[in-house]
C-alpha positions as CSV (number, residue, x, y, z in Angstrom):
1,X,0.0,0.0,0.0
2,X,2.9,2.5,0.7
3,X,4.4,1.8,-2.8
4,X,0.9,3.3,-3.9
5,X,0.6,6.2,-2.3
6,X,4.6,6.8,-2.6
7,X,3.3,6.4,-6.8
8,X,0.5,8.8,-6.1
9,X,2.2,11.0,-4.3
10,X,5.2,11.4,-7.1
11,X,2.7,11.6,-9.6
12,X,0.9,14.6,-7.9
13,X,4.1,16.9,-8.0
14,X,5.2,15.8,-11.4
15,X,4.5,19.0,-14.0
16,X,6.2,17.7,-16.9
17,X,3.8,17.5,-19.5
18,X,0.9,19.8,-18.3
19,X,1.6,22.1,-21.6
20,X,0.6,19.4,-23.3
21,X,-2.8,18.8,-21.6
22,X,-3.3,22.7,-21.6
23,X,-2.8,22.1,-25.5
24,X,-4.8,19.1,-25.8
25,X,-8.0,21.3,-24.1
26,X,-7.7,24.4,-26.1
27,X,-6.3,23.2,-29.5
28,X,-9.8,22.0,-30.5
29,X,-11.4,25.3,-29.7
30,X,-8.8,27.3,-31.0
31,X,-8.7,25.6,-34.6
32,X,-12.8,25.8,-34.9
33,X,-12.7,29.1,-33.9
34,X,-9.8,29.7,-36.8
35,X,-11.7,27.1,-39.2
36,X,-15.1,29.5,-38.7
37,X,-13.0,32.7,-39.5
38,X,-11.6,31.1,-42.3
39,X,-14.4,30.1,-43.8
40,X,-17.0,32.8,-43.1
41,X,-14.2,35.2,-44.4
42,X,-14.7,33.5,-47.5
43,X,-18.4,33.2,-47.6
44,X,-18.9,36.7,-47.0
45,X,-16.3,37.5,-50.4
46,X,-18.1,35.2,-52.4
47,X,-21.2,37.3,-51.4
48,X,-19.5,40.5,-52.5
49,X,-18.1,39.2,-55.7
50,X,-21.8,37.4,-56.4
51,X,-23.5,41.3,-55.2
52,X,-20.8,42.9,-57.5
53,X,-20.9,40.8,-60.6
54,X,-24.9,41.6,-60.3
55,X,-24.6,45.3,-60.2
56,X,-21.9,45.5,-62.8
57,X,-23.9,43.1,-65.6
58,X,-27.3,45.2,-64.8
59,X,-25.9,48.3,-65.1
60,X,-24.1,47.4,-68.2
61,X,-28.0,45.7,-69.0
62,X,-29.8,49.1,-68.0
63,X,-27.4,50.9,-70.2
64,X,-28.4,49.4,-73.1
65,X,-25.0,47.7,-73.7
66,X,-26.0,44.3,-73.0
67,X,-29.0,44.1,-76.5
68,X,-31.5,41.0,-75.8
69,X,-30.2,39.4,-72.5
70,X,-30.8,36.0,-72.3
71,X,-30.2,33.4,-69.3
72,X,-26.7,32.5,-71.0
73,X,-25.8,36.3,-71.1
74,X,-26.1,37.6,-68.1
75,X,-24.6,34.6,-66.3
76,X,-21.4,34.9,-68.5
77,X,-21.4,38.7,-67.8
78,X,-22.2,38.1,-63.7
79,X,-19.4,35.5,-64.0
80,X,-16.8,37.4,-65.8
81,X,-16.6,40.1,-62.6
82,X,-16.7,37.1,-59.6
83,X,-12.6,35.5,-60.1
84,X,-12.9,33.3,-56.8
85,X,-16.2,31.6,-57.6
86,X,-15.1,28.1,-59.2
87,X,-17.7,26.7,-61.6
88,X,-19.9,30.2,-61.3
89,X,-21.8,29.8,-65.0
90,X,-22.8,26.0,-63.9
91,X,-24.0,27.0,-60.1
92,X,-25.8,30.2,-60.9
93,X,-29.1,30.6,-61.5
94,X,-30.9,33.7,-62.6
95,X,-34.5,35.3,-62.6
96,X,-35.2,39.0,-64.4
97,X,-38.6,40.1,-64.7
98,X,-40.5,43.0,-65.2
99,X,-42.5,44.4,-62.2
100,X,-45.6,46.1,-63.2
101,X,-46.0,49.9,-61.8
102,X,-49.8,49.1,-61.4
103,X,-50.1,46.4,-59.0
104,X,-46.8,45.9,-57.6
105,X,-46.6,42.0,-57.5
106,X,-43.3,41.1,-57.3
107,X,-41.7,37.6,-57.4
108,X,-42.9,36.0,-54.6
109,X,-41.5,32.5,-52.7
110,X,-37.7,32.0,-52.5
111,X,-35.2,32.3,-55.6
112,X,-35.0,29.2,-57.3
113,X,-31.5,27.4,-57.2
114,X,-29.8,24.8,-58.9
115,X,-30.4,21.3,-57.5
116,X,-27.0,19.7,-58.5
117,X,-28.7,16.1,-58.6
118,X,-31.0,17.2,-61.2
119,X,-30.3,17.2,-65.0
120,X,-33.1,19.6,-65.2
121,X,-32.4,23.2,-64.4
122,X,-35.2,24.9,-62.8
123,X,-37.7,27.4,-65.1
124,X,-37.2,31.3,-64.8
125,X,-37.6,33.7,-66.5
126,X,-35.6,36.8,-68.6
127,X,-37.3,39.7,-70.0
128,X,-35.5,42.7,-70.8
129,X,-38.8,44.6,-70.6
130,X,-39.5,48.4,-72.4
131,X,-38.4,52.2,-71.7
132,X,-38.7,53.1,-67.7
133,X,-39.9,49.5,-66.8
134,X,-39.0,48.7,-63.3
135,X,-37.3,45.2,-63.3
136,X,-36.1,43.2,-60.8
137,X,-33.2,40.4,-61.0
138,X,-32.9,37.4,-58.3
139,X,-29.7,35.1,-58.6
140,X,-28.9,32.4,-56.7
141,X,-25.0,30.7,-56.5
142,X,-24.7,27.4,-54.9
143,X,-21.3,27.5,-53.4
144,X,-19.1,24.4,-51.7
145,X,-17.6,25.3,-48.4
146,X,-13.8,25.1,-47.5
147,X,-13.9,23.4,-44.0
148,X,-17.8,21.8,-44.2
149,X,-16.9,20.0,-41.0
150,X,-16.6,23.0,-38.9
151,X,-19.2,24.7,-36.9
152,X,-20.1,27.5,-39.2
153,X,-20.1,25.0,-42.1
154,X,-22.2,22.6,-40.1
155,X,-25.0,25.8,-39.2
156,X,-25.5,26.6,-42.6
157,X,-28.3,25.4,-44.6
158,X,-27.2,23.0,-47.2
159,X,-28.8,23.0,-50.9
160,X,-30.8,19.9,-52.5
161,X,-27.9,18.5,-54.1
162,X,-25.1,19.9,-52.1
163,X,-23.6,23.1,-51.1
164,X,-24.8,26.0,-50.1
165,X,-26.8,28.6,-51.2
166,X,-25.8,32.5,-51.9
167,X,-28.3,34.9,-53.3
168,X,-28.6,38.6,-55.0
169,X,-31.4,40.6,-55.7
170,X,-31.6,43.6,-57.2
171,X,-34.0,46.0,-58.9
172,X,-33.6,48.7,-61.5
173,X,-35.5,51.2,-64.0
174,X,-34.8,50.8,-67.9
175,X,-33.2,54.0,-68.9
176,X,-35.6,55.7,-71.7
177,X,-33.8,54.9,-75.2
């Protein structure tokens, strides 16, 4: 029994090695709280460059410099602006309508996205509508996460096929031509 406590004893005073279960406690906290900065740093610039690429292609659009905008069009044009957005033209999905100064009814329900397990992309709509029509342009960009293990990855909700969802809306009057 003395040999025990002698062992107990000993191994009570020892210190060597409580760095490393100081470590062992905080490392885990330390690298999710690094993995969430990461990774909502980059969210948030994907957000940017999507909200960017947006405003540059519809006021390029309300110019008059972009003539009969189809789906194609303005996705290349968003696209073009947004450099750290891999696969952009495949994971964006775009809605531009005219609003009507009458009634008001705008698009309704959430902005359709891209369901990467379909073949099928989802039906919107582009008109480029007349003179001083108000429009209104929804996009939606599924985007993979860096780190979707961590907590920030693990909050967000994910798309029907994978990913996650980013979206833009906008609104603008035709300039009179």
């Amino acid at each position: 029994m003395k040999k025990v406590t002698n062992f107990l004893a000993r191994f009570c005073r020892d210190e060597s090695g409580t760095s490393t279960v100081e470590f062992v406690i905080l490392a885990p906290v330390m690298f999710t709280f690094l993995f969430m900065g990461v990774e909502l740093g980059v969210t948030m610039t994907r957000q940017v460059l999507l909200d960017r690429g947006v405003d540059v292609s519809i006021r390029a659009l309300r110019l008059g410099h972009i003539q009969n905008p189809t789906v194609d069009l303005l996705r290349e044009n968003i696209c073009a602006t947004t450099s750290m957005i891999r696969d952009c033209e495949r994971n964006l999905l775009i809605d531009l309508r005219r609003v009507s100064m009458t009634t008001w009814n705008y698009p309704t329900g959430q902005t359709e996205c891209i369901n990467r397990d379909e073949e099928i992309d989802p039906t919107t709509q582009v008109t480029s509508g007349g003179s001083n029509d108000l429009m209104i342009l929804r996009a939606c960009l599924i985007i993979d996460p860096l780190f979707p293990t961590s907590r920030l990855g693990l909050r967000l909700p994910p798309a029907p096929g994978g990913g996650y969802e980013l979206f833009s809306v906008t609104s603008f009057v035709n300039e009179p031509r």
